[in-house]
C-alpha positions as CSV (number, residue, x, y, z in Angstrom):
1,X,0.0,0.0,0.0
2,X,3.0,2.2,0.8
3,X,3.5,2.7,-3.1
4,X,-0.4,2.7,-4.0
5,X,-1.0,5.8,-2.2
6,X,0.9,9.4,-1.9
7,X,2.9,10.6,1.3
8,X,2.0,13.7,2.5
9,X,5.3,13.9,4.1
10,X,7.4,12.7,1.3
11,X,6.0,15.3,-0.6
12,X,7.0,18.1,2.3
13,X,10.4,16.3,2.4
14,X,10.7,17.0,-1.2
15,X,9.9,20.7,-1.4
16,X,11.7,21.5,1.7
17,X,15.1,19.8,0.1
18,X,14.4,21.9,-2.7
19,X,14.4,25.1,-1.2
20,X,17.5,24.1,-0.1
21,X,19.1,23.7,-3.3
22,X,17.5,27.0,-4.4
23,X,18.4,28.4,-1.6
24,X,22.5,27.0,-2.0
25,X,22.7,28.0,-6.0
26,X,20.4,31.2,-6.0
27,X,20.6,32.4,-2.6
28,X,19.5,36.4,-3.8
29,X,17.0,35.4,-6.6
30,X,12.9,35.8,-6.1
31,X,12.7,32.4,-7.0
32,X,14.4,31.1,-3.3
33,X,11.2,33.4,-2.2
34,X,8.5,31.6,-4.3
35,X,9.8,27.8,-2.8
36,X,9.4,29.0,0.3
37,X,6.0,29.9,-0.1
38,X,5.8,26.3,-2.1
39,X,7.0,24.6,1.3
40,X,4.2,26.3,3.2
41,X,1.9,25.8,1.1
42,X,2.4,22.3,0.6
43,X,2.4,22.0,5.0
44,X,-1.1,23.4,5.0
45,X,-2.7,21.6,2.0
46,X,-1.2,18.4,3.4
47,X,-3.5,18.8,6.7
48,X,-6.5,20.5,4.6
49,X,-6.5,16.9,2.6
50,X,-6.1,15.0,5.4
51,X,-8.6,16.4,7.4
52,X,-11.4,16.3,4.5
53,X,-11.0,12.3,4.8
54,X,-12.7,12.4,8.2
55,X,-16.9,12.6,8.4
56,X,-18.4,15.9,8.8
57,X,-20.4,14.3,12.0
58,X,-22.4,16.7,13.1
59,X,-24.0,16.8,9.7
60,X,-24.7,13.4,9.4
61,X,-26.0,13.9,12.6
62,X,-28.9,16.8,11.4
63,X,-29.5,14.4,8.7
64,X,-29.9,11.2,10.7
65,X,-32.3,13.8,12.9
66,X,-34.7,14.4,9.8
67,X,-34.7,11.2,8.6
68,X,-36.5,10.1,11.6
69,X,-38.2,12.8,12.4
70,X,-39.6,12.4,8.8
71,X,-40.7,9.2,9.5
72,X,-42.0,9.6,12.9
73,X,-44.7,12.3,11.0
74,X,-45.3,9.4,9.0
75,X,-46.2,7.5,11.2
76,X,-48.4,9.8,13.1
77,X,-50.3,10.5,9.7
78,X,-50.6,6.7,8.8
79,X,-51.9,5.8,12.6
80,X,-53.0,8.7,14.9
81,X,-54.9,10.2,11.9
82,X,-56.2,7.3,10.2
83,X,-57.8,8.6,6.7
84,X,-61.4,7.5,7.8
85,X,-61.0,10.3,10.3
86,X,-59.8,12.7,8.0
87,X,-63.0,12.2,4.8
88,X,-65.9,9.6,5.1
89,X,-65.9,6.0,4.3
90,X,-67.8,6.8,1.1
91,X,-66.1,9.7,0.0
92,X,-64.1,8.8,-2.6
93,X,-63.0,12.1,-4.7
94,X,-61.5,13.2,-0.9
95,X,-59.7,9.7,-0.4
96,X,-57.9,9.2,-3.8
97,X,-56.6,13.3,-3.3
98,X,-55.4,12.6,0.0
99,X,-53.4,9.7,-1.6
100,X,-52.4,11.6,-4.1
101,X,-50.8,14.2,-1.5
102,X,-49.4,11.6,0.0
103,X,-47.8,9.8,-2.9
104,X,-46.2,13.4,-3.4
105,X,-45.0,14.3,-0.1
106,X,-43.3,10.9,0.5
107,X,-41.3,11.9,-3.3
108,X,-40.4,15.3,-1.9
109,X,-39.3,13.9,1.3
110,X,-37.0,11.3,-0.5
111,X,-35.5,13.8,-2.8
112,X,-34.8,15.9,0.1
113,X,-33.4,13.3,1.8
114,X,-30.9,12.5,-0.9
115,X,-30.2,16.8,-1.2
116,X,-29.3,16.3,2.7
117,X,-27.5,13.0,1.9
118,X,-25.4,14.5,-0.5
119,X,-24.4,18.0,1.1
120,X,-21.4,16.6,3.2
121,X,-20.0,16.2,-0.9
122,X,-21.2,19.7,-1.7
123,X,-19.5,20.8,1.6
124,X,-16.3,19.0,0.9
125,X,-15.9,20.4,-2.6
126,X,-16.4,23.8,-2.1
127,X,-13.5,23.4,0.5
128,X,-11.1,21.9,-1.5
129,X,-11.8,24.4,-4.5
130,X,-10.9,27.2,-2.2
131,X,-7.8,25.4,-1.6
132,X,-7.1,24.7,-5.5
133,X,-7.4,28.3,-6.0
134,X,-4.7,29.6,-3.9
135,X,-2.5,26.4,-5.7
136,X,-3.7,27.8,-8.7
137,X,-2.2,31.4,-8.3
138,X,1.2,30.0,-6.9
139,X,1.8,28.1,-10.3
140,X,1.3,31.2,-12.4
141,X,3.7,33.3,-10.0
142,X,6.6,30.2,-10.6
143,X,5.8,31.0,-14.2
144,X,6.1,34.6,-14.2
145,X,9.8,33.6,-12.7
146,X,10.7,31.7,-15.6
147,X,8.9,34.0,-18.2
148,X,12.8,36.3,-18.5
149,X,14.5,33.2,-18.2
150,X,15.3,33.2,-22.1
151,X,17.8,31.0,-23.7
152,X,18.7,34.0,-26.4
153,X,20.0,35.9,-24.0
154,X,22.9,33.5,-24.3
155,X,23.8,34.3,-27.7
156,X,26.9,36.6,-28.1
157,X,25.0,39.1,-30.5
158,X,22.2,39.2,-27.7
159,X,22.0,43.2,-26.7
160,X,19.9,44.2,-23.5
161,X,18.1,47.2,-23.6
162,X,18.2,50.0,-20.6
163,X,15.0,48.2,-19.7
164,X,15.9,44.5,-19.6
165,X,15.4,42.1,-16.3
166,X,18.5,41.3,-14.7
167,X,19.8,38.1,-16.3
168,X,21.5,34.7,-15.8
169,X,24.8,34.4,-17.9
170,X,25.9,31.1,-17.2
171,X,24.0,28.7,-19.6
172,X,24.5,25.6,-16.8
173,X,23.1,28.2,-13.9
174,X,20.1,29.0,-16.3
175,X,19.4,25.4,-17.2
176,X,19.3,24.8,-13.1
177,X,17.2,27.9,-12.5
178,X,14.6,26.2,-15.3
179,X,14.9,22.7,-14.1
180,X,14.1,24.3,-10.3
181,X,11.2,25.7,-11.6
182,X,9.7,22.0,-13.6
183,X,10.2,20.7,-10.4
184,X,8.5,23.4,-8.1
185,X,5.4,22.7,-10.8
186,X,5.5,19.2,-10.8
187,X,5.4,19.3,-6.8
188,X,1.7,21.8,-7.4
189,X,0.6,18.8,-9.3
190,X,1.2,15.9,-6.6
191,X,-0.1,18.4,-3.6
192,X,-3.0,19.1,-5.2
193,X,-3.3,14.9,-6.2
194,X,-3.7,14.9,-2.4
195,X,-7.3,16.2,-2.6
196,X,-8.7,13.7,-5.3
197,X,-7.1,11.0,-2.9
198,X,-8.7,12.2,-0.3
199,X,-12.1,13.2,-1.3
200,X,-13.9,10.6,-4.1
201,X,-15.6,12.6,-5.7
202,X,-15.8,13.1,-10.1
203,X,-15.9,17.1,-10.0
204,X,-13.0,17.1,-7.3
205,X,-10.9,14.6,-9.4
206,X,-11.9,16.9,-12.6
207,X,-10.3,19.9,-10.6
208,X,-7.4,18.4,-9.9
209,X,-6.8,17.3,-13.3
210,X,-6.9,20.6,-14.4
211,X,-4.4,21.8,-11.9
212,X,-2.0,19.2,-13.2
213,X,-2.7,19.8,-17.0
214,X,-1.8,23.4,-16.0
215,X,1.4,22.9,-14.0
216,X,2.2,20.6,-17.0
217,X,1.9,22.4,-19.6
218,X,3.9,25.0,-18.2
219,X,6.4,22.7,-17.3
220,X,6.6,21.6,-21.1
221,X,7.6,25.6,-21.8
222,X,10.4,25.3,-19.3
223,X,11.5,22.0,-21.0
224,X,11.3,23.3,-24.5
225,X,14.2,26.2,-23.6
226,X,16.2,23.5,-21.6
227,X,16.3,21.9,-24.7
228,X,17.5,25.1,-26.3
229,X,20.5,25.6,-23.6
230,X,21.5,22.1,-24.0
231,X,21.4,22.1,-27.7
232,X,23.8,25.7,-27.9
């Protein structure tokens, strides 16, 4: 099972030792900044997942509550107030419309039922989506670090204007500045894996896809001008 399921911690582990190695080759650059955040992040999503596994019990509770107190009026109706007491023996029009409104009350109690049944998922999602988002924003701001990072800068007829971001000269040092930011993506993508493992649910799991398509695909930009660097 230990290879079935992610670790939390491992994942920590892994963003905390790379904010080391940022911090060690880039110790003045935003992006040392940006892992950092990445490492908290990663701390407090971590327990948000892990505490969505657990039952909301007070609201099974309430709905354990209505469910019999639904069937205790039931009850009452279908005993204390017999229908012979409610419209005469021979009155038929009054019977069949009082088991009409019965038919359609006990439909309108089930559906509520399963609305109250299936609250604890509505519950569960809106939290983790609140969580996604702020995963969401930390991805594009790892982009917007890697957005200067441009391999033509390495060219020796390559002339910076008065307006240029400060730039990395060294084509290994830019290659490990890009790589650190493919792996600060792919890290997003396996935190926010922790959700769909802890919550089964299809619209949860159709979030966290998109999370990881994003991270991704940014992390296919990043490759494409590693392959540049190595290819110079």
């Amino acid at each position: 099972m230990r290879y079935r399921t992610l670790d939390p911690k491992l994942i920590i582990e892994t963003a905390e030792r790379l904010e080391e190695r940022v911090a060690e080759r880039f110790p003045d650059a935003g992006l040392r900044g940006v892992v950092g955040e990445l490492v908290s992040l990663s701390r407090d999503l971590a327990k948000a997942a892990k505490a969505l596994e657990a039952p909301i019990w007070w609201l099974r509770g309430v709905i354990i509550a209505a469910v019999v107190a639904g069937a205790l009026v039931f009850l009452f109706v279908g005993t204390v107030l017999p229908l012979d007491r409610i419209s005469g023996p021979d009155d038929a029009v009054q019977s069949v419309q009082g088991i009409e409104a019965s038919v359609n009350m006990i439909i309108l109690a089930v559906l509520g039922f399963l609305a109250l049944g299936r609250s604890e998922e509505r519950i569960k999602r809106r939290k983790v989506f609140r969580e996604l988002h702020g995963l969401r924003s930390l991805i594009h701001v790892i982009d917007m670090h890697q957005l200067t990072k441009d391999p033509a800068t390495l060219s020796a007829n390559f002339k910076p204007t008065a307006h240029s971001p400060a730039r990395i000269a060294n084509a290994a040092d830019l290659a490990r500045y890009l790589d650190y930011c493919s792996e600060m993506l792919s890290i997003t993508g396996k935190i926010a894996a922790l959700f769909a493992q802890s919550v089964n649910d299809d619209v949860v799991v159709d979030g966290v896809n998109d999370i990881e398509n994003l991270a991704s695909n940014l992390s296919r930009k990043i490759w494409q001008k590693i392959t540049l660097i190595e290819n110079r």
